[in-house]
C-alpha positions as CSV (number, residue, x, y, z in Angstrom):
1,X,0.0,0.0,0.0
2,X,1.5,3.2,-0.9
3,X,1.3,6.2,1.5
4,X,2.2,9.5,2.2
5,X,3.4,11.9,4.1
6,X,1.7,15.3,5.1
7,X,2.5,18.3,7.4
8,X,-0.4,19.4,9.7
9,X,-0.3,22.2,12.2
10,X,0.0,20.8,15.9
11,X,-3.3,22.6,16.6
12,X,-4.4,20.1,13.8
13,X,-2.8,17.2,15.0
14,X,-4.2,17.5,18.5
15,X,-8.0,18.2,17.0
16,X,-7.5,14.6,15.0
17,X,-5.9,12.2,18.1
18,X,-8.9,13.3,20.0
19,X,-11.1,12.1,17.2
20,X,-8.5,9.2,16.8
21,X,-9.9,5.8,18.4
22,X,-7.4,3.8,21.0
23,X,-6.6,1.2,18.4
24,X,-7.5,3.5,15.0
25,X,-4.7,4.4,12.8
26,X,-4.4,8.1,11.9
27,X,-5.8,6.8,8.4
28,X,-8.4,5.4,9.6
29,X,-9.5,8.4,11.4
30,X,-9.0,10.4,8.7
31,X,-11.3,8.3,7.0
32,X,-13.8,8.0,9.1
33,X,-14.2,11.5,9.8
34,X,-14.5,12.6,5.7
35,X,-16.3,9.7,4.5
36,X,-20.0,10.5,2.9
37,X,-22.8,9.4,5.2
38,X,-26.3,8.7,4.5
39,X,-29.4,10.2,6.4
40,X,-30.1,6.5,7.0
41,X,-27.3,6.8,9.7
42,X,-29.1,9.1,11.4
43,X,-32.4,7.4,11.6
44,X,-33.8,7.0,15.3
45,X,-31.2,9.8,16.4
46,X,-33.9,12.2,17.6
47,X,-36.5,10.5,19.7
48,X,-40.4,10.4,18.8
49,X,-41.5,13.8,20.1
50,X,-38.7,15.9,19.2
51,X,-39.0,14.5,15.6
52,X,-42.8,15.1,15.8
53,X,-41.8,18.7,17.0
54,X,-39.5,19.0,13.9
55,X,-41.6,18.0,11.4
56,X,-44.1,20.1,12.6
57,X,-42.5,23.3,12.1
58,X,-41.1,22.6,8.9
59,X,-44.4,21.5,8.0
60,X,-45.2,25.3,9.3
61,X,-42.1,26.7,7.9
62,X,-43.4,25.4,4.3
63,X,-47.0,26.8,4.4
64,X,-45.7,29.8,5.6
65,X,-43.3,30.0,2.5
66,X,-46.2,29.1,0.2
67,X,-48.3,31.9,1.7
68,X,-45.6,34.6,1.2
69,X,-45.0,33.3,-2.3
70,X,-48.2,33.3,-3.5
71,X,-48.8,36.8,-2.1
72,X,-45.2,37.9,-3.9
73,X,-46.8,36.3,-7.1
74,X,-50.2,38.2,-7.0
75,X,-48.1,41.7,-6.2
76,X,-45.4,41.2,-9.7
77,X,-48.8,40.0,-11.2
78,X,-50.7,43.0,-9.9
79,X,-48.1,45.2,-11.2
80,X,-48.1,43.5,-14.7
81,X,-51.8,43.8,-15.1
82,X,-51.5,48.0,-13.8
83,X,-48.5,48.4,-16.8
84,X,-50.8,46.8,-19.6
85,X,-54.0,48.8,-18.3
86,X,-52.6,52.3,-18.8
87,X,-50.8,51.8,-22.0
């Protein structure tokens, strides 16, 4: 296996050993910390409630957007229909 060599600040090096497991190589670590993860990873991290909670206000969040985007919609087209009436 080929490897290499790289120059980190000590600042750096200290942040990764703490992140480093007892019997994880540096590589590993490094790995494991940049690796892509999935959402599926993170399903049952938030428990019942506070995921009811969540999806609640988004769900809010989103009707409110709606709303205000509509209303936006009705002003440019309010505007449109003023422009064509007094030419």
């Amino acid at each position: 296996m080929a490897v290499k060599t790289i120059t980190v600040t000590e600042d750096a090096y200290n942040s990764l050993k703490a992140k480093k497991g007892e019997t994880e190589s540096f590589s590993d670590t490094i790995l494991r910390i940049t690796r892509y993860r999935s959402l599926k990873e993170f399903a049952g991290a938030l428990s019942e409630k506070t995921a009811e909670k969540l999806e609640k206000g988004i769900r809010e969040r989103r009707k409110q957007h709606r709303i205000a985007h509509h209303k936006r919609i009705e002003r440019i087209a309010d505007a449109l229909r003023g422009k064509h009436g007094s030419s």
